[in-house]
Structures are given as C-alpha cells and as structure tokens.
C-alpha positions as CSV (number, residue, x, y, z in Angstrom):
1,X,89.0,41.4,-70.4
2,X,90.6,39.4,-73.1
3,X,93.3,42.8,-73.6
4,X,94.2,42.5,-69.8
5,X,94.7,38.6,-70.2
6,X,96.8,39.5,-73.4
7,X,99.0,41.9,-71.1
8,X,99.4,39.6,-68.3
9,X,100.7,37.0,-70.9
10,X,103.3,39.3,-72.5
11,X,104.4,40.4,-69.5
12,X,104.8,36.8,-67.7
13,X,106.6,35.5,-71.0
14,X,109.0,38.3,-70.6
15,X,109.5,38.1,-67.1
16,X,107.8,41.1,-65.8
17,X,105.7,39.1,-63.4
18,X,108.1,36.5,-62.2
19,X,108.5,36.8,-58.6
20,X,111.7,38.4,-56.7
21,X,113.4,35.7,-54.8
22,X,112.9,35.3,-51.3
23,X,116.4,34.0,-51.1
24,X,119.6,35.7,-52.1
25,X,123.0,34.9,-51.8
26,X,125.9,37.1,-52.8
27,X,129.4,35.7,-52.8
28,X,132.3,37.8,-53.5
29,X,136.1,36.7,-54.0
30,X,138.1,39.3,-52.5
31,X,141.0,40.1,-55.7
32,X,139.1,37.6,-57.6
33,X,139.1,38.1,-61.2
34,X,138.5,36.2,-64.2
35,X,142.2,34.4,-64.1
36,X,142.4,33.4,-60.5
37,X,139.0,31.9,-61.5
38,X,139.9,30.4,-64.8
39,X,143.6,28.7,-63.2
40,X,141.4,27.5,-60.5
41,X,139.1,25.8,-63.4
42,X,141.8,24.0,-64.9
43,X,143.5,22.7,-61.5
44,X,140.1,21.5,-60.7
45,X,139.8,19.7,-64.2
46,X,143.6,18.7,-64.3
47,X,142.2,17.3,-60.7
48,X,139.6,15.4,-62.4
49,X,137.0,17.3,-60.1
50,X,135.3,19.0,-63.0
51,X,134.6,22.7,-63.9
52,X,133.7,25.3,-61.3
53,X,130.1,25.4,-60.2
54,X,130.7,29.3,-60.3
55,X,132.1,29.0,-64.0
56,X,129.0,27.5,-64.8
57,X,126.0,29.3,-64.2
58,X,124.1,30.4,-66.6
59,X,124.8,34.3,-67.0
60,X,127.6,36.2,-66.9
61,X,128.4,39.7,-66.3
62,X,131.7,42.1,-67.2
63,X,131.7,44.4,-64.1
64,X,133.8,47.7,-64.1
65,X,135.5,48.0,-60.6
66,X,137.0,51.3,-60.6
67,X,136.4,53.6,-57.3
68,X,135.7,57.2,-57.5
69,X,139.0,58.4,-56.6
70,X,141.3,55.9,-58.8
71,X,140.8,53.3,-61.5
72,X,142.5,51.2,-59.3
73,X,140.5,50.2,-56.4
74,X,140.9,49.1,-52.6
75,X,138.9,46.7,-51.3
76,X,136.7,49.1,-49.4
77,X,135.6,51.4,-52.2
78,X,134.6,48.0,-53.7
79,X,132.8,46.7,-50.9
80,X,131.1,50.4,-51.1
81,X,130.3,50.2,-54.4
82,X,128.7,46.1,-54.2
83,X,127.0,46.8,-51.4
84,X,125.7,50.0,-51.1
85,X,125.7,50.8,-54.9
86,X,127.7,54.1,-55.0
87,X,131.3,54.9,-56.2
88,X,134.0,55.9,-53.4
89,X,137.3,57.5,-52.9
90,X,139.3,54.4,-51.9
91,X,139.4,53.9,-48.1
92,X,136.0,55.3,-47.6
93,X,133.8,52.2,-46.0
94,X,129.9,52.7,-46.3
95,X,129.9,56.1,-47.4
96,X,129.5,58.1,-50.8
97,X,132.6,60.3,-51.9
98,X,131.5,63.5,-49.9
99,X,131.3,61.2,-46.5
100,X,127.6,60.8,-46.9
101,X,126.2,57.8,-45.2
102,X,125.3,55.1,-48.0
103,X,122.5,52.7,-47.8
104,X,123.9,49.1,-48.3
105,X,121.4,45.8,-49.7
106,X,122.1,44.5,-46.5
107,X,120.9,47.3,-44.7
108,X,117.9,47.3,-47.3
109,X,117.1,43.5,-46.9
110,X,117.1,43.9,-42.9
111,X,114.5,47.1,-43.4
112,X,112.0,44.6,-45.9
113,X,111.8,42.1,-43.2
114,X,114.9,39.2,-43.6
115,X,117.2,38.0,-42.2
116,X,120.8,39.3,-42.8
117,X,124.1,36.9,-42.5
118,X,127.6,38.8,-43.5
119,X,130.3,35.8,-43.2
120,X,134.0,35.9,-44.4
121,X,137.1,33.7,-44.6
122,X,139.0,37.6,-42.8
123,X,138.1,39.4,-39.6
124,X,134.5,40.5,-40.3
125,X,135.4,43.7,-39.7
126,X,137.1,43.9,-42.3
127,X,136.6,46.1,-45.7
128,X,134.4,43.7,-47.7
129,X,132.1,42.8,-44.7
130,X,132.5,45.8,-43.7
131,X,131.0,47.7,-46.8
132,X,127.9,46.2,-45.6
133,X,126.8,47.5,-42.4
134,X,129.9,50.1,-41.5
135,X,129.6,53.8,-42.1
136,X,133.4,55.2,-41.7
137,X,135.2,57.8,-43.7
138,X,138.5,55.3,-42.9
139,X,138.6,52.0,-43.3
140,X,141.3,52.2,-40.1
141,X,138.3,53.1,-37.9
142,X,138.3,49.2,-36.5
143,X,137.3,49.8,-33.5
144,X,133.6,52.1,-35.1
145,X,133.1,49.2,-37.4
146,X,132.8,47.2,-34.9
147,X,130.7,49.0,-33.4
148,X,129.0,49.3,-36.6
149,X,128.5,45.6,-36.8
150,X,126.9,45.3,-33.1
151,X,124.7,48.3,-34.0
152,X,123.6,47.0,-37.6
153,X,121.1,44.3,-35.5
154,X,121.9,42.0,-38.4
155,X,121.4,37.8,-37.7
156,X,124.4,36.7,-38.3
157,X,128.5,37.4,-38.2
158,X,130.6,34.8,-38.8
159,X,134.3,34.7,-39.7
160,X,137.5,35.7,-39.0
161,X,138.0,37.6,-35.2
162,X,137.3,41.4,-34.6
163,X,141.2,42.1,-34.7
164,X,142.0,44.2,-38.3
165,X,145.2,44.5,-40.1
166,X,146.0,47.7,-38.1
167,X,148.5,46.1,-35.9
168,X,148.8,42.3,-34.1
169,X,150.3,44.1,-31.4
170,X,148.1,44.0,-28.2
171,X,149.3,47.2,-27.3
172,X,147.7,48.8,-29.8
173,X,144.7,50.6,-28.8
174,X,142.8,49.7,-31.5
175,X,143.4,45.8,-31.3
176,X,143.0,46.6,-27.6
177,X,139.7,48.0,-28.1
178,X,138.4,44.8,-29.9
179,X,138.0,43.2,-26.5
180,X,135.3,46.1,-25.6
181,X,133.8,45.6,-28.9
182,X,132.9,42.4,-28.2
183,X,131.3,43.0,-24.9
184,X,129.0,46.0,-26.5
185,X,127.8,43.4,-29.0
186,X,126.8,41.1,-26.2
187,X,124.4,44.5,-24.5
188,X,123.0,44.9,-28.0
189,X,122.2,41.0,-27.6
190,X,124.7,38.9,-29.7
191,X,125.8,35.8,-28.2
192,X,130.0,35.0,-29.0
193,X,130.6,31.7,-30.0
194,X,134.0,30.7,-29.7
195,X,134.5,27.3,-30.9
196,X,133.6,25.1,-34.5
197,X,132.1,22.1,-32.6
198,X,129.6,24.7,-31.0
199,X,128.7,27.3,-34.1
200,X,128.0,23.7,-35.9
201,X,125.6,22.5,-33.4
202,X,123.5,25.5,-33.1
203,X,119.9,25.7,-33.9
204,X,117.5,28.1,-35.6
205,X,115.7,30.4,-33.0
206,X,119.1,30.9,-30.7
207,X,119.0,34.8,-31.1
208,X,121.8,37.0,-33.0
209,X,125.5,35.3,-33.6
210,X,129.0,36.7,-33.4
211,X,131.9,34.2,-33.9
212,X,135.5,34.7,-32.3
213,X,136.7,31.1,-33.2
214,X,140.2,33.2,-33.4
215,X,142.1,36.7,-33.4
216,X,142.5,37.5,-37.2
217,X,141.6,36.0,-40.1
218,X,140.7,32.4,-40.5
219,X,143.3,29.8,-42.0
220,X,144.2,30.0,-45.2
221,X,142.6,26.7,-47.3
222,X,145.9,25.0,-47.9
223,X,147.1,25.5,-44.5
224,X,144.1,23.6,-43.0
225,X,144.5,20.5,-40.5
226,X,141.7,18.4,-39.5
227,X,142.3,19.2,-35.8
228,X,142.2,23.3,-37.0
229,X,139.1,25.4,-34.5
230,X,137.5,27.2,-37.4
231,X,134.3,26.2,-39.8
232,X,135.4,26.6,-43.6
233,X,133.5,28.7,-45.4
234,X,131.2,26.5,-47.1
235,X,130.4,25.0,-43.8
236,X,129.6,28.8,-42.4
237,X,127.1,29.3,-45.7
238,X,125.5,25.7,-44.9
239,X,124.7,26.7,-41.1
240,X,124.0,30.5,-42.3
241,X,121.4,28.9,-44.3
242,X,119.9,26.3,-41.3
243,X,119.9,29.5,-39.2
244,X,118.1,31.9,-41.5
245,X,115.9,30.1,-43.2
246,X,112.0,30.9,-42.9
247,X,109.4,32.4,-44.0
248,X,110.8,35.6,-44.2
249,X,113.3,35.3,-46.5
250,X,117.3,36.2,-46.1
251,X,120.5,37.9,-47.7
252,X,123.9,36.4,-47.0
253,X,127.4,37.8,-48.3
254,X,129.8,35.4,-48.0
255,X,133.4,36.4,-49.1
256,X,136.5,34.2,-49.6
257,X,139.1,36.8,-48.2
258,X,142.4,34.7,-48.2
259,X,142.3,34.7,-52.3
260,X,143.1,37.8,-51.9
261,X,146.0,37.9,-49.3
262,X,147.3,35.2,-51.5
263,X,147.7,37.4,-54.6
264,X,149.2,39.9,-52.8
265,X,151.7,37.4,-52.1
266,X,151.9,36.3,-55.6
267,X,151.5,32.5,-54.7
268,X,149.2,30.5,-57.1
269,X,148.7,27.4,-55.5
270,X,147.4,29.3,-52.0
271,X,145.1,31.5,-54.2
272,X,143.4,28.9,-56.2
273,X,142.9,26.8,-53.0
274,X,140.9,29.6,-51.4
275,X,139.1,29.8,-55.0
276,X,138.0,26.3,-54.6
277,X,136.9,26.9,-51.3
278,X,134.5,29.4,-52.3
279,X,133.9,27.6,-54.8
280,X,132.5,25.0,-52.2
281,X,130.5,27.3,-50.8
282,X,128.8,28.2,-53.8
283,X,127.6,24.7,-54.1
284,X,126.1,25.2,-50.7
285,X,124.0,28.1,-52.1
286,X,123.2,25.8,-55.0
287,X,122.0,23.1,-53.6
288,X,119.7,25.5,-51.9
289,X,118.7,26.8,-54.8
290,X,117.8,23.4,-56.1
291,X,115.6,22.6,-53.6
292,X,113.9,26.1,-53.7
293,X,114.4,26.6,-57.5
294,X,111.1,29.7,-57.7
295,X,112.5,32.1,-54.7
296,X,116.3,31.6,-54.7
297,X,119.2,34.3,-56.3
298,X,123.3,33.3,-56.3
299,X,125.5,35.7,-57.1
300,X,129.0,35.0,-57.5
301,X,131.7,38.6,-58.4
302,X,135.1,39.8,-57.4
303,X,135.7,43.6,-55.9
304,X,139.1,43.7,-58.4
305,X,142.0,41.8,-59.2
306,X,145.3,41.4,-57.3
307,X,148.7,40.5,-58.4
308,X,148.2,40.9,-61.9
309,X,147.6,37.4,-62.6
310,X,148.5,36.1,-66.0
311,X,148.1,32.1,-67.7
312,X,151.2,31.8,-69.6
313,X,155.2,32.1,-68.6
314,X,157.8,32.9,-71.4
315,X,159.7,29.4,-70.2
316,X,156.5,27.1,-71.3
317,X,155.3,28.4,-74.2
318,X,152.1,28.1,-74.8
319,X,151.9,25.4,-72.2
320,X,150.3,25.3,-68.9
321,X,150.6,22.8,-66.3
322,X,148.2,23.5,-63.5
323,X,148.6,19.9,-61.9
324,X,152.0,20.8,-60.8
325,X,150.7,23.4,-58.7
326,X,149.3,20.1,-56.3
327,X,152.8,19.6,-55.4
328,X,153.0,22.6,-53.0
329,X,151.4,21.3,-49.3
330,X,151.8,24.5,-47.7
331,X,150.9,28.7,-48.0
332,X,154.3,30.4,-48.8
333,X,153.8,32.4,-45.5
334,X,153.8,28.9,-43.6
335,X,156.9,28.0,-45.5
336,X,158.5,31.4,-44.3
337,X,157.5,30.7,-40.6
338,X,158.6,27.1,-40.5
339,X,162.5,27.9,-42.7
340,X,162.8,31.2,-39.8
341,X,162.2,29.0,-36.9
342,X,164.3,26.3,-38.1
343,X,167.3,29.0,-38.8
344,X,166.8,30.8,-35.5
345,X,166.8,26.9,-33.1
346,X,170.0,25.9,-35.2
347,X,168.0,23.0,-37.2
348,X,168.9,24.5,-40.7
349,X,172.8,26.2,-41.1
350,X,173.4,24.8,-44.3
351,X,171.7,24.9,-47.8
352,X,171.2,20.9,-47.5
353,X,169.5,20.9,-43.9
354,X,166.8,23.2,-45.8
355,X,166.3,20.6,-48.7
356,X,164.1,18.8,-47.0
357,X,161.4,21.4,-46.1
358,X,161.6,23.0,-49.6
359,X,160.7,19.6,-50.8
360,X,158.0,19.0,-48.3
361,X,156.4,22.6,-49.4
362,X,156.8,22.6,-52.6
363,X,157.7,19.3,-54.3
364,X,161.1,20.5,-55.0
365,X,163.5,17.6,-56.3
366,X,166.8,18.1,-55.9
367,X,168.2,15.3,-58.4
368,X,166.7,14.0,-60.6
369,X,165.8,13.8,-64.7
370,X,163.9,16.8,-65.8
371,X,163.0,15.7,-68.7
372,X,161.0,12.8,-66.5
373,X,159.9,14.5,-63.9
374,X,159.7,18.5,-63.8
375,X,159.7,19.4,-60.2
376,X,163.3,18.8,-60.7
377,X,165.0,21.6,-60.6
378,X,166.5,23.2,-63.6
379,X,170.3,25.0,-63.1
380,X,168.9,28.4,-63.2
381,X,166.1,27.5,-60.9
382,X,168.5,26.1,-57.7
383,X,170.7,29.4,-58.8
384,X,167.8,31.6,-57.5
385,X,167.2,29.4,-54.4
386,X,170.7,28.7,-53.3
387,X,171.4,32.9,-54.1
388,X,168.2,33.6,-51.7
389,X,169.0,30.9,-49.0
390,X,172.6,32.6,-48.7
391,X,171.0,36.1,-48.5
392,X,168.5,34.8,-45.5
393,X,171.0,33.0,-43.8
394,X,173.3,36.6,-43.9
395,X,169.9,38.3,-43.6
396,X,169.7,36.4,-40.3
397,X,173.4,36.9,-38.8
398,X,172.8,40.5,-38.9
399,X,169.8,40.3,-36.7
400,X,171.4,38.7,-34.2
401,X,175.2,39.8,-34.5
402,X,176.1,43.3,-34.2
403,X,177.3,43.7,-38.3
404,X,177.2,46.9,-40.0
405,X,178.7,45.6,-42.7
406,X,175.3,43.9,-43.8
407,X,173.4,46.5,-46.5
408,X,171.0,43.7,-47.8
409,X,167.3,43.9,-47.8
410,X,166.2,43.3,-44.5
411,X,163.6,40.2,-45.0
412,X,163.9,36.6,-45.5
413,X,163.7,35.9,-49.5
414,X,163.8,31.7,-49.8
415,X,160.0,32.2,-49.4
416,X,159.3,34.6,-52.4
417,X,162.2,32.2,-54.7
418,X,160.1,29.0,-54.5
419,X,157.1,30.5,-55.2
420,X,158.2,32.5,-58.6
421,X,159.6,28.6,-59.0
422,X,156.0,27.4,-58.6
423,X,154.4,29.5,-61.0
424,X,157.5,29.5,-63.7
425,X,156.9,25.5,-63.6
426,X,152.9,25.8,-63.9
427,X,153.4,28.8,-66.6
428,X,151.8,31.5,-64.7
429,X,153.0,35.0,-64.3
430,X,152.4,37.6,-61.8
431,X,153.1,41.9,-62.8
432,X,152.2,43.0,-59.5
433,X,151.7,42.4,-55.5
434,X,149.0,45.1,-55.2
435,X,145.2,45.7,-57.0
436,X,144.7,46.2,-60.6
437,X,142.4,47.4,-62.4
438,X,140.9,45.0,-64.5
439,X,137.4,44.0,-64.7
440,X,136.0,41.1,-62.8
441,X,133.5,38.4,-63.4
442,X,129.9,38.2,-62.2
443,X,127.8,35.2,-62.6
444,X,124.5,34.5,-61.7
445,X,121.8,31.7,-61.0
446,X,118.1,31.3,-60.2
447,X,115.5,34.0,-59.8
448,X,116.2,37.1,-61.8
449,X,119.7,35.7,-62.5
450,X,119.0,37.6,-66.0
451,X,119.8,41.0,-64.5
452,X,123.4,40.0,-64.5
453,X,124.0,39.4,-67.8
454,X,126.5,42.2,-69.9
455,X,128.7,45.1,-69.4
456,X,127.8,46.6,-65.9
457,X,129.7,48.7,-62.8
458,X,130.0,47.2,-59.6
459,X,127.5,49.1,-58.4
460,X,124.6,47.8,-60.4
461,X,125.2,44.8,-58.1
462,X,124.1,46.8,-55.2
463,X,121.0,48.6,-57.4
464,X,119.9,45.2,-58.8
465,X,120.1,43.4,-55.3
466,X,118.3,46.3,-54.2
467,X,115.4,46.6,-56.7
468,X,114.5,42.5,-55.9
469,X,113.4,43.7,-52.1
C-alpha cells in the first residue's frame, strides 16, 4: 500500500496525474514570427500599454516550420502540419504528402465529445482555417472546402466571408459557387448570421453558426471605424467562448490572418496592428483561463514568417523608434485606394494636391526641422516620393490615353515609397514580400502548458493537442 501511495506521489509531483484541460485554445498568427511579435512589443511599451500578454506566458517553444516539399512553407502546408500533425507538399490542405486524408485536433476534439469553434480575421475558408476540417489536394479547391466546413458538423465558423483569394470577380465560378455553399450549410443545419449587432447578441443553445458579416476577409485593424459590420477578433473568441462553454469541454483556433497580408505588403505599422489585435484576443483566452485556472490550455504560434522582417535599418543605427510607427492612420492598401480615386475624379494633378493625404496616412511633414521633429522629411526621402508620384501620375495617363510611348511598370508606386519611408524612419527592414523560412514562436499557458517548452516542429503542436483529448 504504502509503495502505491509512494508512486502516486512521484507521479503527481511530476505531473503524470495532472489532469488534461477541458479547455483549449490555439491561436495562430498567420506570418507571425518572433519579430513581428517582438516590434509589436516595443510599440506596445513605447505606447505605454505594457508587454504582450503572448510574450509573457510562461513557456516558450522554437518550432521548425518547414513543409514537406520546401523549407519554405505556404500557409496551407502549415495549417496541415498544426493541425493535423503531418508534414505536406505546400498547397496540400488536410492531407499528408501522398494525398492521404489527415486527421486534424479539431476533427479529434469533435470525436472526444467538444465543442469545436475555427474563427479567423480571413475568409474561413481559407488555408489556416482550413487545415482544420478541409481535405483537398489544392488549396484552390474553394468551393470543396467549403463544403468541407458545412460537412465537418463543427459549432462554430466565424470570420471573414466564404469568398477565397481565387478571384473577386463574380463571374468566376468558384466565387459564384460560394453562394451555393452557403445554402448546403444551412441543409446540414448552420444558421448565417450576417450582421455584428446580431453574432453579439446570440445565446448558448442556438444551434451551429456560420458568419457572412462580408465577402472576403475582415478589415484590417488599422483600417477599423466604429460604424465598421464586423466583430474584431477578440470579440469573436469572447462570444466563441459564451457559446461553447459547458460541460463538455471545447477547442477553438482563432487566427489573426491580416498580419500576414500585411507582411506581404511589407507595411509595419498594419502588421503590428493586427499583432495587437491578436494579441487582444489572447487576453480573452486568459481571462478564461483565470477563472478556470485547473482545465484551461492557450496556445499562442505562427505557421512561418513573411516579409523577412528585420529590427534595425542601416540609416538609424542601432536605434529603433517604434513610436513613430503611431503616425500612420491608415493600411497602405487604403492609402493606395484613396490617392487612385483622387487621381482618377481630378482631386489630385499635382504633387502638392497629394500632400495632404500623405500626411493624413502617414504623418508625413513637408517642412519642417528634422532634427526636431522626424516625420519631416529628409531630401532623399521626398526624392523617392516625388520620383513615385510622377511615375503614378504617367502610370495613370497611359491607362486612360492611348500612349505607347509609356514602358513603365504598370502599377501605382506612391503606396509602396511611403511605406519603405515608414519603416526607414522606425529602423525596420524588410528582405522579402513572400514566406521565409525561419522558425516561429510558440508560447504556452495553463494546463500542460509544459509540453511546449524547447526545440519542436510544427507538428508536435497537432500531436501534443492531440494526446490532451
């Protein structure tokens, strides 16, 4: 008797006993590695809002994010890999590298019993959602994952509109089939809900949810108005959380999608923004976990870097000045679509009629002392603008005049000149607008948060996840 009590003790000392937790959340930043976390960290301190709540938790874990077919992945082979715990070509959604339908922790969690919420800041069908209850040799395949998604009989989707990247044309058949997507997900018994007023007011016990709240993906964070028709994410994990709770326990992946887009773009102040916002989100989770400290898991990983993201320019030293980054109001693809319009109803001709956005965007000053006030504009700097507002503004005659004179690059450049600005003044640098390969962070809090601790692949996420149901 007394060598059984001895056992038990060991074993509960080293946690061999402890209980797996009833609740698990897993939140993943789409291109979200270890800078775009780390500049978002000291924005929020420059801010005066204090570290990251995902910066903070108490173990930490290097995660490998190669795919099967490159050590550069996409973000589907990731999604592949987190979720369902094998390595992919890239492309492949929910599916092992010779096509063979993959198991996801989603798809596990829903088999032991709970509840299952896969919410996102993109269209849920997406790749990252997507990884975890599609089954498509293509990622393209929008229309299947959808019907993947109605057919997974999970809880809860919630995000950005069934429309994909494929095309925003309406013609297209697969942005055409979207429509019939939604109606089979009503006949396997989802209700749509359309608008934020009414996903915020629902109540447990209402059935399975699908959210349309637009076509495409939801607004990026810095582009947000108060009047805007879309929950942000932390508000989708707070009424994922009302709506699954019980006795039976739930996973929810909730991924911020626009950080992403945002590298791709190579614009820091949109990225960081959509950092913070999952970052919000996170303290949803946390705030759960606090009041359910013995059977709640948070996760917190990236599927891979984008855009090359570096902390430190060659023009600042060693300096870095994150506030500065506050002066920009607006995404730079807001910027673009605000400077076209203006060029194509007449409102901006000359470089001086386009001051006045540039400075409402981006803090730009015009005149000024530098050495007071750095969002004045250096010589070299207003050499790159004024040389990209004269290509756009030639760029734009030879749309709309018959000139085949015109052999520049056919796209509107004042956009992608104030943002290389923005980061040059903050002192970050970018080396690329696709994936790389570097390692990501995982972090971890609450039951069994111990299992993510080290050097691990990203699919030890999916096996660990998977071994706690």
């Amino acid at each position: 008797m007394k060598k059984i009590f001895l056992v038990a003790v060991i074993m509960a000392s080293c946690g061999l006993l402890a209980k797996e937790p009833k609740y698990i959340f897993l939140f993943i930043g789409d291109g979200m590695s270890t800078p775009q976390r780390m500049i978002a960290e000291e924005f929020s301190r420059k801010a005066g809002t204090g570290s990251l709540a995902m910066n903070a938790m108490p173990y930490q874990a290097t995660t490998r994010t190669c795919s099967a077919s490159s050590l550069v992945t996409d973000s589907a082979a990731a999604a592949t890999a987190i979720a369902c715990g094998v390595k992919t070509y890239n492309g492949a959604l929910g599916v092992d590298a010779a096509g063979k339908r993959a198991v996801s922790c989603a798809e596990a969690a829903k088999k032991a019993g709970r509840k299952v919420g896969i919410l996102s800041t993109v269209t849920i069908t997406h790749a990252t959602p997507g990884g975890f209850y599609a089954h498509r040799k293509n990622r393209g395949e929008t229309y299947g994952i959808a019907i993947d998604l109605a057919n997974s009989g999970f809880d809860l989707f919630a995000g950005g509109g069934l429309d994909t990247h494929v095309s925003k044309s309406e013609k297209h058949p697969e942005f055409a089939k979207c429509g019939e997507a939604y109606e089979y997900a009503k006949k396997r018994g989802y209700r749509i809900v359309t608008k934020r007023n009414e996903f915020l007011a629902l109540k447990p016990g209402g059935g399975k949810i699908l959210t349309k709240f637009k076509n495409g993906a939801l607004e990026t964070s810095i582009d947000r108005t108060d009047d805007i028709n879309e929950p942000t994410l932390a508000e989708l994990v707070s009424k994922a959380v009302e709506l699954l709770e019980g006795p039976q326990g739930f996973f929810i992946m909730a991924e911020g999608g626009r950080i992403d887009w945002a590298g791709h773009a190579n614009d820091a102040a949109t990225n960081l923004r959509d950092v913070l916002a999952l970052d919000e989100a996170v303290k949803v989770a946390l705030g759960f976990l606090d009041r359910h400290p013995d059977e709640t898991l948070v996760v917190v990983t990236g599927d891979h870097e984008t855009g090359g993201l570096s902390m430190g320019f060659a023009a600042t030293g060693y300096a870095l000045y994150m506030d500065r980054l506050a002066n920009q109001t607006m995404s730079v693809g807001n910027f673009e679509g605000k400077f076209s319009r203006r060029v194509n109803d007449g409102r901006i001709k000359t470089f001086d009629e386009a001051k006045e956005l540039m400075t409402r965007a981006f803090g730009f000053k015009f005149e000024g002392d530098r050495e007071k006030d750095p969002m004045v504009l250096s010589k070299e700097e207003l050499a790159d603008i004024r040389k990209a507002f004269d290509h756009d503004m030639e760029f734009y005659k030879a749309k709309v005049v018959e000139n085949t004179k015109y052999d520049g690059e056919r796209r509107y450049l004042l956009g992608g000149a104030c943002r290389l600005v923005m980061s040059h003044k903050s002192g970050i640098g970018w080396s690329s607008g696709a994936h790389t390969a570097m390692p990501v962070l995982t972090t971890a809090k609450g039951v069994k948060a111990d299992l993510f601790s080290g050097f691990i692949e990203n699919t030890d996420i999916s096996a660990k996840i998977k071994s706690l149901l």
